[in-house]
C-alpha positions in Angstrom: 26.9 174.0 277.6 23.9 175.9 279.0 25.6 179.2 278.7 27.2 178.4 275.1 23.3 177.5 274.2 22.3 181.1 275.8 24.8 183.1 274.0 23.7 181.4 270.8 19.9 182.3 271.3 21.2 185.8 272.5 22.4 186.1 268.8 19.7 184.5 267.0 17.2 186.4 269.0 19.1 189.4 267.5 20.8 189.2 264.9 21.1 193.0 263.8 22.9 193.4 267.4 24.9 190.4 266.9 26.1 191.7 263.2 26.8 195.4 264.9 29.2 193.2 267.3 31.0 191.2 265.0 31.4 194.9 262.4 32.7 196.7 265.4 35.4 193.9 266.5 36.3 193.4 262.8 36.8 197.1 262.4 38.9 197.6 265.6 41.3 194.8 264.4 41.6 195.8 260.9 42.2 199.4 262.2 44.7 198.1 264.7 46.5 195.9 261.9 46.5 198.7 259.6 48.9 200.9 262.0 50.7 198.2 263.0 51.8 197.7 258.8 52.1 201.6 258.6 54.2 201.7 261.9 56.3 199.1 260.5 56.6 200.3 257.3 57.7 203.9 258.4 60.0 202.6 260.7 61.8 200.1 258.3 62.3 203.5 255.6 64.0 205.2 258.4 66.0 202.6 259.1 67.1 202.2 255.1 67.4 205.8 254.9 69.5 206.1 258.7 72.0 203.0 257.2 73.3 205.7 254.7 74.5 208.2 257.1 78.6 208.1 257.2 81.6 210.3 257.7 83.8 210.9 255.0 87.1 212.3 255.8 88.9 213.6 252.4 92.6 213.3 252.0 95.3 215.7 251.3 97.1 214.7 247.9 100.9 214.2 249.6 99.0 211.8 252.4 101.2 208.2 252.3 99.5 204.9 251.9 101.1 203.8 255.2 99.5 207.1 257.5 96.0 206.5 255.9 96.1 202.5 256.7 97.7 203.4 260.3 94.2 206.1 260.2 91.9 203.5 259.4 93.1 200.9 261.8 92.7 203.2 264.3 89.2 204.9 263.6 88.6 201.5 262.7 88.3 201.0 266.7 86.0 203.6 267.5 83.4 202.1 269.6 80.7 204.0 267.1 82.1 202.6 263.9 81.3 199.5 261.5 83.7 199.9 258.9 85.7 201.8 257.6 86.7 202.4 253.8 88.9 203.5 251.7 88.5 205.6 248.1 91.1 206.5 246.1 91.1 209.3 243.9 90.2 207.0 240.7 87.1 205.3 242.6 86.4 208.6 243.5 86.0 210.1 240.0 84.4 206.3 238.3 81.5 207.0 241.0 81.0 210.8 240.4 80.6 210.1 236.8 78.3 207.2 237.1 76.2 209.6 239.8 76.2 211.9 237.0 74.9 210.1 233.7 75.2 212.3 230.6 77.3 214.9 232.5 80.3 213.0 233.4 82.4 214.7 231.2 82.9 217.2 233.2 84.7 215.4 235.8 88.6 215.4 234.7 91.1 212.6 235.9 92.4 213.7 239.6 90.3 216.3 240.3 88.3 214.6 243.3 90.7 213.7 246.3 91.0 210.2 248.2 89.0 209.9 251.0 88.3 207.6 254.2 84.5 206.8 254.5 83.2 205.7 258.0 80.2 203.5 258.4 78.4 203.7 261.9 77.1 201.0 264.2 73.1 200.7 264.1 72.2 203.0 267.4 75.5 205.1 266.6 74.3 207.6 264.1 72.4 210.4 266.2 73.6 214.1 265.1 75.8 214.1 268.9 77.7 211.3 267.9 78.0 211.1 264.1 79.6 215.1 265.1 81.9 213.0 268.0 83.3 210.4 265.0 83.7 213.4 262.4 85.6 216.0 265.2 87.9 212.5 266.0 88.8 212.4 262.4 89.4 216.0 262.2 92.4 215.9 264.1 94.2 214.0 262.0 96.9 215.9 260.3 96.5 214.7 256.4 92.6 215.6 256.5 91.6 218.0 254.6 87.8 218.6 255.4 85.0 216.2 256.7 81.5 215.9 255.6 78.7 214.0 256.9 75.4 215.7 256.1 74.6 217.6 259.7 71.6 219.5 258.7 70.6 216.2 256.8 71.3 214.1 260.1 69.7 216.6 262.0 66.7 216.2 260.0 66.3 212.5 259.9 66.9 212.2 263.5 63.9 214.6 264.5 61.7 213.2 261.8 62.5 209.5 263.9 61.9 211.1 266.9 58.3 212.7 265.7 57.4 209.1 263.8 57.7 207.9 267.8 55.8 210.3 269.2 53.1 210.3 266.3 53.1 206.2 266.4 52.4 206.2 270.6 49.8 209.1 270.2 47.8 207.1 267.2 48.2 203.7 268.7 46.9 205.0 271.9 43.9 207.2 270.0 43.3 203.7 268.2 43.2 202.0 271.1 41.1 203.9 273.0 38.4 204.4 269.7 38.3 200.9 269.9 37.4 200.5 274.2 34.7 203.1 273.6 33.1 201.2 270.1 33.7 198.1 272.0 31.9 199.0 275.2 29.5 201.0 273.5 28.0 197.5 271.6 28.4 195.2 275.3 26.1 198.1 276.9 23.8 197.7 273.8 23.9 193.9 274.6 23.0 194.4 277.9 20.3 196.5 277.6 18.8 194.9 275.4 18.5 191.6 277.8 17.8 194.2 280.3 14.3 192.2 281.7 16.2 188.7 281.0 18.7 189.9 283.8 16.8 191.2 286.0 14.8 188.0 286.1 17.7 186.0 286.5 18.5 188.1 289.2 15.2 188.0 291.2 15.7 183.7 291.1 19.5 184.3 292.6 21.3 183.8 289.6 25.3 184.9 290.3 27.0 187.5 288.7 29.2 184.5 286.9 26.4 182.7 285.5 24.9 185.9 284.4 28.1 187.4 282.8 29.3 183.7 281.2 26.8 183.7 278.1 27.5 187.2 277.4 31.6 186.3 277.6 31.1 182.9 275.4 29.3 185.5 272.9 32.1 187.9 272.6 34.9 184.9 272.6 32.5 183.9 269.3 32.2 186.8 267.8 36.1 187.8 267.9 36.3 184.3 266.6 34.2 185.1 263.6 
């Protein structure tokens, strides 16, 4: 009780000081809550954007139903793979031409091949082993080429890798703005009660029943 009634004179003796304390602690959480949404927010984009990286193997035109369902079943099993689906040549052209809008006339009937699209696993989609998965695929004998974006997968996994770097280095310069703002305004405190320690020093006070009111203060004002 005696060092709850301390820490409140403390702050009604002043008040400016007090303020300063509660601004600064404020600030540092807003600051640290406003990368922790940006952090989050960056990271779930990547993760949207990362979901749409695939493999798509497309078919010669004399491949067999039976081969390219034997195909799938196998790559099926690939320890990097989700799914695996299947286009035929008339899915193939519907999508182009919705992609396309007012120019989907130019698309003619069998003009895009069939083709085997391979989702990865979440974890399973750096460059190294989306280019494992598409050399697998390449060896089977009915594949005519295989796509998967590698300059594009390239890209999104360095711009992941420098979103980590950049996310450590900021939370870490945040965190650190916020030790110094923070112990700037306790060394403002306490010189500021400078004589009222010292006193309470000369009549033997310990360093605990010094330090308590000036805890209790700060557990208030992070309330606040």
């Amino acid at each position: 009780m005696r060092s709850a009634r301390e820490a409140l004179t403390a702050s009604r003796r002043a008040p400016l000081l007090s303020a300063l304390g509660i601004v600064t602690i404020a600030f540092s959480l807003f600051a640290f809550g406003l990368f922790g949404l940006v952090a989050i927010n960056i990271r779930k984009a990547l993760d949207e954007v990362e979901e749409r990286v695939e493999v798509r193997a497309f078919l010669s035109d004399s491949t067999d139903i039976e081969s390219v369902a034997a195909a799938m079943k196998d790559i099926g099993e690939f320890p990097e793979v989700n799914r695996v689906d299947y286009v035929s040549k008339d899915q193939a052209l519907e999508r182009a031409r919705r992609e396309m809008g007012e120019f989907a006339d130019v698309f003619e009937a069998g003009v895009l091949p069939a083709s085997i699209e391979v989702h990865l696993r979440p974890g399973q989609r750096s460059p190294a082993v989306v280019k494992a998965v598409a050399d697998k695929i390449k060896t089977y004998h009915f594949v005519d080429d295989v796509r998967y974006g590698e300059e594009w997968v390239e890209k999104l996994y360095r711009l992941r890798n420098i979103a980590t770097v950049a996310g450590i280095a900021l939370g870490v310069a945040f965190a650190t703005v916020a030790v110094i703002i923070i112990g700037a305004t306790i060394r403002m405190t306490v010189l500021a009660r400078a004589k009222e320690i010292t006193i309470m020093r000369l009549v033997g006070a310990t360093d605990m029943f010094i330090r308590l009111p000036f805890l209790i203060d700060g557990l208030v004002k992070g309330v606040l």
